[in-house]
N, C-alpha and C positions, 0 to 999 in steps of 0.2 A: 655664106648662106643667109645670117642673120643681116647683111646689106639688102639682098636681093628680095628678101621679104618686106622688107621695108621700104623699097621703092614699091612692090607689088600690090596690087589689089585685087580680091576677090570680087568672087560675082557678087552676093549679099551686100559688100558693100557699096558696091556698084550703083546694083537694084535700092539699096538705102536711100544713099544721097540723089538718086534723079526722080527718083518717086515723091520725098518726104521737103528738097529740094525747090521741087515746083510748086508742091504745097505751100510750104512759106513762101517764096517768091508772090503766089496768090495772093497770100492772106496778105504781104508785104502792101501791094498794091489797092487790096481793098482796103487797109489803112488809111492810106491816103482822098481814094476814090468815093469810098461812102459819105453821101450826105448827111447821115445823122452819125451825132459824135458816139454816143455806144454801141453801133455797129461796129466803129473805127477800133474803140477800143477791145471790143471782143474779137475782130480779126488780131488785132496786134498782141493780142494774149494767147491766139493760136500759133501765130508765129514763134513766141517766145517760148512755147512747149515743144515745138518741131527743132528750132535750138539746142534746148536740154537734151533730147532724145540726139542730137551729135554729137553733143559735148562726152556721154555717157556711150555711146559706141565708139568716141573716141580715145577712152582711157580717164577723162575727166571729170571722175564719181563726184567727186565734191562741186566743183564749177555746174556740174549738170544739178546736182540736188539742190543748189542757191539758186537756179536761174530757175527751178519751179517755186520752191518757198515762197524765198523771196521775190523775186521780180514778177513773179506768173501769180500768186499764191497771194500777196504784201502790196507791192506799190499797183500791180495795174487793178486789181481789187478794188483799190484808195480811188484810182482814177474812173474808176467806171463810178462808183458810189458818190462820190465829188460831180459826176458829169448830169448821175440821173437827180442829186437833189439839185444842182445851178438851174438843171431844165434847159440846156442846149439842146433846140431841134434845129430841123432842114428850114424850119420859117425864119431863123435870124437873120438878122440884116448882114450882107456879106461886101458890102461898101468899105473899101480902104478905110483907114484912120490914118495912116503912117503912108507917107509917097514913095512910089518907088516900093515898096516889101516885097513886091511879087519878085520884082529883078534881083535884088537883094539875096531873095529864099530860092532864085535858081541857081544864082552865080555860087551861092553855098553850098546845092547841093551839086552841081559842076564840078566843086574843088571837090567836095565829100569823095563823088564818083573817081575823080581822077587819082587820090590819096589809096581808095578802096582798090584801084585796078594795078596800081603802081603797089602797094602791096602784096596783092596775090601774085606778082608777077616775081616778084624779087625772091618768096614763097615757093614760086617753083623752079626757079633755076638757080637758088642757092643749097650747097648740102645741108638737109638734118639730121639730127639724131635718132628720132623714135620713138615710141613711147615707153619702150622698156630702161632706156636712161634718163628720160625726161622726170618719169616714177620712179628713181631709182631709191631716192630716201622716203618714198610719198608723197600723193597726188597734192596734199595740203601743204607739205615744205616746199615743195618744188615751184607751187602757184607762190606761195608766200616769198618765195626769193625771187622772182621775175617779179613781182608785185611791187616791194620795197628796195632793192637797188637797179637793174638795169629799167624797167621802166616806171620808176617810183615819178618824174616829172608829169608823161603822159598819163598817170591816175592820178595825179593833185590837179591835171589842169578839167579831167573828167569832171573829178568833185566837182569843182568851179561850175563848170558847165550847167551840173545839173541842178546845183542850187540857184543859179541864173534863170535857169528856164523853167523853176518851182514859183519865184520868186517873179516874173513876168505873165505866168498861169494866173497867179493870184491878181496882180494889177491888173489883165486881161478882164477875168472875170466879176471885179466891182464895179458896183452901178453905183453912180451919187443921186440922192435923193434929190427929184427936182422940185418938190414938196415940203411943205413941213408937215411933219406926223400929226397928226390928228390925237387928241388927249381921249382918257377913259371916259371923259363927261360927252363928248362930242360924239365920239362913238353910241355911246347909249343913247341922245339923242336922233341921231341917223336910225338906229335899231325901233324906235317910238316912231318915227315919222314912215318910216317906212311899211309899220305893220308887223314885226317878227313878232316871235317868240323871245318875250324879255325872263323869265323867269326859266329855271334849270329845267330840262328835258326830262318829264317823267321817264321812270323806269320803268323795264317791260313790266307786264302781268300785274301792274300795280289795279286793285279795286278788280283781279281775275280769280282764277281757282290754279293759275300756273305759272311762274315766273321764269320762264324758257326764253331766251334772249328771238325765238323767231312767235311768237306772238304777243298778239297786242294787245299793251293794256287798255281795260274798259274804266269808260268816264261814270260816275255816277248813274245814267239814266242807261248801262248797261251796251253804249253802242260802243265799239274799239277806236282809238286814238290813235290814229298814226303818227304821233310822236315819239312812240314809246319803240318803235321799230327803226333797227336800220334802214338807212335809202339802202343801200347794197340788197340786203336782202330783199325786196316792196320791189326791185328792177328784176330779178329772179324769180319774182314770185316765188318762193320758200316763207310764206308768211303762213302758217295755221290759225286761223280763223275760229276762236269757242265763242265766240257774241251770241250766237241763236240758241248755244246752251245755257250763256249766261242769264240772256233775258228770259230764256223758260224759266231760268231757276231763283229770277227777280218775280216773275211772275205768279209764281208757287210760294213763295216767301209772304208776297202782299195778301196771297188768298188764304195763306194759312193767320198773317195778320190782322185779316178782318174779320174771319172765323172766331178768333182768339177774344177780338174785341167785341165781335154781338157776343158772346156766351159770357162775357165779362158786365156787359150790361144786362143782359135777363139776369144773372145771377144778383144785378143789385137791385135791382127792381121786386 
């Protein structure tokens, strides 16, 4: 009986794998097909959760709970964050460097495909065990001994793999300076010649009655500085404007000041 279950399939499971399936297969594809690089990487991080969710209705708590941490959670993370500070978009130049790579990255993935279908083949018309002996000491000895002796070669040659193609990401992604850098003194000149602002960017509310980061500080003669505000906020308009209370209240300051000083002069007279 416990053979016969274990060739068997339920429906659920059924329904699982052709629904969730297709989904990855999708996302698989959008991988590849998306023009810009962090779409790529956020299909291929749905992919890799649609993964976990079989590994984990397959009996492989632990293998499921690493391939979200880690691989969903850890490295595609790194890659998406790596991809948005490099600033890979659809406008890069897409011109070989290397002859021949296209035929090279088909004939790779040709063998890939044929290893991949030659596997699931062998997978289904050789006997298994199950997952109740597979688990029979636990999910984490049982992965640990298929890990380090029967197929300890093909995960050292993985390792290899992947620090190869960390290590070619990185060369991929250096530019060599076709310039020489420009020094502090040169810079500051270009900043004079041009017209900026050379001196530090007043602080909000500086010379105000409020130092709230959305309004602007006023200049002495009471009208507001737009340097004291963010650009972000000045394109939002979220900039509170007190200038027309400030100058009322320069205004009322100077009349109480000359007030002060006629009755400062009669009194000396």
């Amino acid at each position: 009986m416990s053979a016969l279950a274990a060739y068997s399939t339920s429906t659920g499971e059924a329904f699982q794998f052709w629904v969730l399936g297709t989904v990855a297969v999708i996302g698989a594809l959008c991988t590849i097909l998306m023009k810009k690089a962090v779409h790529s990487a956020l299909c291929l991080a749905g992919t890799m959760i649609i993964l976990a969710v079989f590994y984990l209705a397959n009996g492989a708590y632990f293998l499921g709970i690493v391939q979200i941490v880690v691989y969903t959670g850890a490295i595609m993370m790194l890659f998406l964050f790596v991809v948005m500070l490099v600033g890979v978009t659809a406008a890069d130049s897409l011109k070989e460097t290397i002859k021949g790579q296209r035929w090279l990255a088909a004939a790779c993935g040709l063998g890939f495909g044929i290893l991949l279908i030659a596997g699931i083949a062998n997978a289904s018309l050789t006997q298994f065990n199950g997952l109740g002996r597979a688990n029979a000491n636990g999910n984490v000895e049982g992965l640990a001994s298929l890990i380090f002796t029967k197929y300890v070669f093909a995960f050292e040659i993985t390792g290899a793999l992947l620090i190869t193609a960390t290590v070619g990401a990185m060369v991929l992604t250096h530019r060599e300076r076709t310039e020489r850098a420009k020094t502090q003194r040169e810079l500051a000149e270009q900043r004079v010649r041009e017209g900026k602002h050379l001196p530090p960017l007043p602080a909000p509310g500086v010379y105000a009655r409020h130092n709230a980061v959305d309004i602007a500080g006023l200049l002495p003669d009471g009208t507001p500085s737009e340097l004291t505000v963010m650009q972000t906020l000045r394109e939002r308009g979220q900039i509170r404007d007190v200038s027309g209370e400030a100058l009322d209240d320069l205004k009322a300051l100077e009349q109480r000041s000359a007030e002060r000083l006629e009755r400062s002069e009669e009194a000396s007279k």
